[in-house]
Structure formats: C-alpha cells, structure tokens
N, C-alpha and C positions, 0 to 999 in steps of 0.2 A: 445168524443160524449157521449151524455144522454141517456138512456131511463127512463124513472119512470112511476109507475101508484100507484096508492093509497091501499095500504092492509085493511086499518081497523084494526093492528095492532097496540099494544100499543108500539112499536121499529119498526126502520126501516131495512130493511134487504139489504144486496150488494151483486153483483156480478162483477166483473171485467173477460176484454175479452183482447184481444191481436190477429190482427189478424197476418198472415204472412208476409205478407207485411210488416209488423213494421221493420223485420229485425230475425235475426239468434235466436237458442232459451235463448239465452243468454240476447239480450236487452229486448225479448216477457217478461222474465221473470223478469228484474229490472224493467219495466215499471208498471208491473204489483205488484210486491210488493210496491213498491210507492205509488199507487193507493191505497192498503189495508190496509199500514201502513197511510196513509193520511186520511182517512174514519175512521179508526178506533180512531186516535185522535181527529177528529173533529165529532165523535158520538153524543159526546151530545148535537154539535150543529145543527145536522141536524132535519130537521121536523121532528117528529116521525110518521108510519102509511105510510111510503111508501116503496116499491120494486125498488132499483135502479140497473142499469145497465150501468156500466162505460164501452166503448168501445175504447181502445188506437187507434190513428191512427199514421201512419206513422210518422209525423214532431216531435210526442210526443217524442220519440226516440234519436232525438237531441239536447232534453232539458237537464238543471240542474234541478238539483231535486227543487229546489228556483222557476225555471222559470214551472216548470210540476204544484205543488202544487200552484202558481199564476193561472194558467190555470184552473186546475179543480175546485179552489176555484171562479172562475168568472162564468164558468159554472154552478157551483151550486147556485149562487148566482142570475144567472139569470132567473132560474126554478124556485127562489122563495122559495128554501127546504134548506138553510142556515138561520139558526135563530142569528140575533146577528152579530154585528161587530167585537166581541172580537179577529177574526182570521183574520180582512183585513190588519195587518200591520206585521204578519208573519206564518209560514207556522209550528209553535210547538203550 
C-alpha cells in the first residue's frame, strides 16, 4: 500500500510501515529493509517533491524479494511517481 502527497520539496522523502499482522518481528523487519533498500536505489528515479509512505501488508511477507520489488515497482508506477523505464526489467 501507497500513501503520497506532494512536499514542494526539491527530494522526495519515505517512510515505510510494517503492520503486525505481517508476521513476527523478524519478517516486519525484512520487509521493511527491502522496502528502504528498494527506494533507496530507485531514488533518482522517483518524482522528486513528494512524502511517500510504503505500508507492507500481510501477502508482502511471502514474497521473494524479485516478487516484493515487482510489486512496489508497479505500485509506484501506477501513482505516476516512477520516472523512466530503466527499472521495469529488474529490481537493481
């Protein structure tokens, strides 16, 4: 899950969330490094000038990391705040 709103920022700023539900603190916390380590390489392709907030849910949990980073890269890509193709054919 998404949320974004627009800063007016010259960068965009993340949070990532992990609720209980995900699972033990153990997958809360792989899902969530995925998530930051994934954002953080695809930095410069995201819009700049927005506040995102990545929300894992539950099914995230039983992904590969291949299938997690296809996911949020579609996600983003459907909010419109992924600039560029250069990341649709892998997840580096």
């Amino acid at each position: 899950m998404l949320h974004w709103a627009a800063s007016g920022l010259s960068e965009s700023r993340f949070a990532v969330a992990a609720k209980t539900r995900v699972g033990g603190a153990v997958v809360r916390n792989r899902v969530r490094r995925w998530a930051r380590e994934l954002l953080r390489r695809w930095r410069a392709s995201i819009a700049p000038g927005h506040d995102l907030v990545v929300i894992a849910r539950d099914r995230e949990a039983a992904l590969s990391f291949a299938m997690f980073a296809y996911h949020l890269r579609r996600v983003l890509q459907r909010a419109e705040l992924m600039q560029g193709t250069e990341h649709a054919a892998s997840a580096s």
